[in-house]
C-alpha positions in Angstrom: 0.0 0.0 0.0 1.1 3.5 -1.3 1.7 5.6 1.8 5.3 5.9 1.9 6.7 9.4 2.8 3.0 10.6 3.6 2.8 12.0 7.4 -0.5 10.9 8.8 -2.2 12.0 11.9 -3.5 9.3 14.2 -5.6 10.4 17.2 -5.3 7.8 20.5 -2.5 6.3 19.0 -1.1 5.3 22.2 -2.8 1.8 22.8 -5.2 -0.1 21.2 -6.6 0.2 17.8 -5.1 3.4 17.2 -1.8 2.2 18.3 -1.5 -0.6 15.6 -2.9 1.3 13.1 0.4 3.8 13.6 2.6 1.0 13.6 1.1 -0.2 10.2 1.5 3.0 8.6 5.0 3.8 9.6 5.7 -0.5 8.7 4.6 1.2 5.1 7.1 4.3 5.5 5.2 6.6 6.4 6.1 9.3 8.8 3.3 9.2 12.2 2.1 11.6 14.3 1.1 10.1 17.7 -1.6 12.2 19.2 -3.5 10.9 22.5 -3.2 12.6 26.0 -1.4 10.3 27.5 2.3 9.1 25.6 2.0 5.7 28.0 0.5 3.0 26.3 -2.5 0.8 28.7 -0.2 -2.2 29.6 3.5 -2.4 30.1 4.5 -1.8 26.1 7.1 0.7 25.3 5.6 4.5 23.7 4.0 3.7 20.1 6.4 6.5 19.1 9.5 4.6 20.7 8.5 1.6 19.1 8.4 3.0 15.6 11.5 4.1 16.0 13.5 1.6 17.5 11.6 -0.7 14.1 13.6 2.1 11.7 10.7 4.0 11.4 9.6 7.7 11.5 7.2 9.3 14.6 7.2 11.6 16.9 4.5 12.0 19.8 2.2 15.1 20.4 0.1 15.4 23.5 -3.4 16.4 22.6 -7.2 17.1 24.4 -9.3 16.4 21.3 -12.2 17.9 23.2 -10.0 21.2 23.2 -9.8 23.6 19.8 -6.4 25.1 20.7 -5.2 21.8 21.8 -6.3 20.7 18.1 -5.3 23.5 16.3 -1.5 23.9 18.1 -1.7 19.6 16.9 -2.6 19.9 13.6 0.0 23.0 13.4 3.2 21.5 15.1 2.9 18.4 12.8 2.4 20.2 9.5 5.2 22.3 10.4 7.5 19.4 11.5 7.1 17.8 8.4 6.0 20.1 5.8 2.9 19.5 5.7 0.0 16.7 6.5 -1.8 14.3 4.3 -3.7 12.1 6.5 -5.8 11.8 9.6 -7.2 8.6 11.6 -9.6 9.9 14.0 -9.5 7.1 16.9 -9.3 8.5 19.9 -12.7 7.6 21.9 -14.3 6.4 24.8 -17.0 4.0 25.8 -19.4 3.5 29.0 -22.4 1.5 28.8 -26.0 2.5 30.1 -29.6 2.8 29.1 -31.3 6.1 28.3 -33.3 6.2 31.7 -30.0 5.4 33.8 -27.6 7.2 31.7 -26.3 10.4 33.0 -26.5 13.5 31.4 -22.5 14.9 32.4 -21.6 11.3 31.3 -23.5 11.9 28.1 -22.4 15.1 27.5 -18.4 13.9 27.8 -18.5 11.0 26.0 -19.9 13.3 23.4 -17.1 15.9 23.6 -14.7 13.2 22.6 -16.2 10.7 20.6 -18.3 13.5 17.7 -16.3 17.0 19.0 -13.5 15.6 18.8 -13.7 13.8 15.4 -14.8 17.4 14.1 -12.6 19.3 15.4 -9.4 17.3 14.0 -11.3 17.1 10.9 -11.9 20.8 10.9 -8.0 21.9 10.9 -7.0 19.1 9.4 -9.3 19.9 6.4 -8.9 23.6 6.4 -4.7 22.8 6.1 -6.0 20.3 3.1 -7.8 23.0 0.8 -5.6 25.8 1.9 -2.4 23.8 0.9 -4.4 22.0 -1.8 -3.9 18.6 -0.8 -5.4 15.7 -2.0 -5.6 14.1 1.5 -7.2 11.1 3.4 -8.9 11.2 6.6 -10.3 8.0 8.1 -12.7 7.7 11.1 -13.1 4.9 12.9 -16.4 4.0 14.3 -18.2 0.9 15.1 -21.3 -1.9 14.1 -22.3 0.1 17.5 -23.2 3.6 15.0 -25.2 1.0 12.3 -26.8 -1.6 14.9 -28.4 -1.5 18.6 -25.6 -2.9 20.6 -27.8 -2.7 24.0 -26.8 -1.0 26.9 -24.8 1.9 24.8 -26.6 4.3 24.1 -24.8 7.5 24.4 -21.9 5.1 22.4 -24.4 3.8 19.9 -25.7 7.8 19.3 -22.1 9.2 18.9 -20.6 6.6 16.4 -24.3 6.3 14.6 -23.3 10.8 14.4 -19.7 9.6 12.9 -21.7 7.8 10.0 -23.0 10.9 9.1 -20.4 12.7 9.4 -18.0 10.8 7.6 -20.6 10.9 4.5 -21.1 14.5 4.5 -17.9 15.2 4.3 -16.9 12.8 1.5 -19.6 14.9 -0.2 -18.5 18.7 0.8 -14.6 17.4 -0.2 -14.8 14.8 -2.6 -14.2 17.1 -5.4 -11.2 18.2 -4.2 -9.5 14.9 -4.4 -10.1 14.6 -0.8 -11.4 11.1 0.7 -13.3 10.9 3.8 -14.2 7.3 4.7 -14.9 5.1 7.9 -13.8 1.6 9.5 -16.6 0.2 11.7 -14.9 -2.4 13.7 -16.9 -5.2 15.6 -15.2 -6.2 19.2 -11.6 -6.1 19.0 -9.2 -7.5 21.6 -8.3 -3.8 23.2 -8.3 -2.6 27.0 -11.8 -1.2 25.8 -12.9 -3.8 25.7 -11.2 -6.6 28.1 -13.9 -6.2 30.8 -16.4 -7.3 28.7 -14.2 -10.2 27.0 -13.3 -11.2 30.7 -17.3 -11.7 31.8 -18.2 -15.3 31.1 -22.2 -14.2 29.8 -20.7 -11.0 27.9 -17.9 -13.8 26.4 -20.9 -15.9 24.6 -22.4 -13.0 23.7 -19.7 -12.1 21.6 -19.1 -15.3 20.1 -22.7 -16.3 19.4 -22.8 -13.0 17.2 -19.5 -13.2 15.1 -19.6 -15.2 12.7 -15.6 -15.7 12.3 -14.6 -18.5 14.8 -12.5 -15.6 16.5 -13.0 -11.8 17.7 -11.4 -8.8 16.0 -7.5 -7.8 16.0 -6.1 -4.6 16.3 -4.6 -5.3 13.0 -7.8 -6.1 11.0 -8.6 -2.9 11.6 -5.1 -1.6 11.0 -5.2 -3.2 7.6 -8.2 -1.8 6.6 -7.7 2.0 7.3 -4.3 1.2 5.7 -6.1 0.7 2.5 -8.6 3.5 2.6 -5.4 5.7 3.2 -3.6 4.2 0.1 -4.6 5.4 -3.5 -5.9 2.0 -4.3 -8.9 3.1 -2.3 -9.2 6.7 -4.5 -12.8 5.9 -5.7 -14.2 5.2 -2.3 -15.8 7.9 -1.0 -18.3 8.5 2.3 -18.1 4.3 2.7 -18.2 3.0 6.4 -16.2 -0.6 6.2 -17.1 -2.8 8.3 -14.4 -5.2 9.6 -17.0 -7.3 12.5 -16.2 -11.0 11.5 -20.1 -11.1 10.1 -21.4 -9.5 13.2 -23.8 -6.7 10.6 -24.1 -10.0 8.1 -27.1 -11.8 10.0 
């Protein structure tokens, strides 16, 4: 896949999904700009950054609140100037809690919001704004979930924010596509993340899973990983405003 020498944003790039999907890109050549709030990965691994590095590859870390503008802008700023420029952005960075509408609680709402739909607009704001100013024909990749196309149960305010990322991913494929610019989504089913361990560790929650995939296994990092790799490449240039799911045939039945 095409990305060498491309520098590509990727938001909560610290652990999890975000984290592999960095590690892909810069195993392409690409040059990747770590941006989470913490530089510490969840578990005992070594900085995403670090490990980029020490594989021959080029990263650096930038600390970010993607719930604040400033904090966005100064992001999107410091890595265009670093590297002359920006041609790619994986919006990742997220957060999950599960309730019901009657029991959910309206600051809890509200912040999972901030992150999870502000903060995909606001890095796509600057990062779009530095596309058509500069003129470039760049990618930006959002990752939601089956949780923004199907009831999951239990999720709403999770289920409402990644159903807003849908939209939001189509609408702009439609504002930019005719710049050359290509807004797309991965919707990944349950990966094996910290996100998700507590759920994977419950012995009800574990046949859950496994009675809805249809794949004899649950979602890697790297299934996801592979498939924003592609929607970032230019072998994906005629996909526009799609939402890919990669959920083992969870959305299939």
């Amino acid at each position: 896949m095409d990305v060498a020498e491309r520098t590509i944003i990727v938001t909560g790039g610290s652990s999890g999904i975000g984290r592999s999907i960095a590690i892909t890109l810069a195993d392409h050549d690409a040059a990747v700009v770590i941006a989470d709030k913490e530089r510490e990965p969840r578990g005992d691994d070594n900085p995403t950054d670090i490990v980029i590095q020490e594989n021959g590859g080029e990263a650096r870390f930038i600390q970010i609140d993607v719930t604040d503008e400033d904090s966005v802008q100064h992001m999107v700023y410091t890595a265009a100037k670093t590297y002359e420029g920006v041609s790619g952005l994986v919006n990742n960075a997220g957060v999950h809690h599960s309730s019901t509408i009657h029991e959910e609680d309206s600051d809890a709402w509200q912040r999972l919001f901030a992150v999870n739909v502000d903060g995909y607009y606001l890095c796509m704001k600057y990062v779009l704004d530095h596309f058509v100013r500069e003129d470039v024909a760049g990618d930006i990749v959002n990752i939601g979930s089956i949780a923004g196309l199907v009831g999951f149960g239990e999720s709403a305010a999770y289920c409402a924010s990644k159903g807003a990322v849908v939209e939001l991913t189509r609408e702009a494929a439609v504002d930019y596509g005719s710049d050359g610019i290509n807004v797309n989504a991965v919707d990944p089913g349950v990966i094996k993340t910290e996100m998700t361990a507590a759920m994977r560790d419950d012995e009800e929650q574990r046949r859950f899973l496994a009675n809805n995939t249809v794949a004899p296994r649950l979602g890697e990092p790297d299934d996801v990983a592979d498939a924003a790799l592609f929607l970032l490449s230019s072998r994906s240039d005629f996909v526009m405003g799609e939402n890919l799911v990669v959920d083992g045939g969870w959305t299939a039945r």
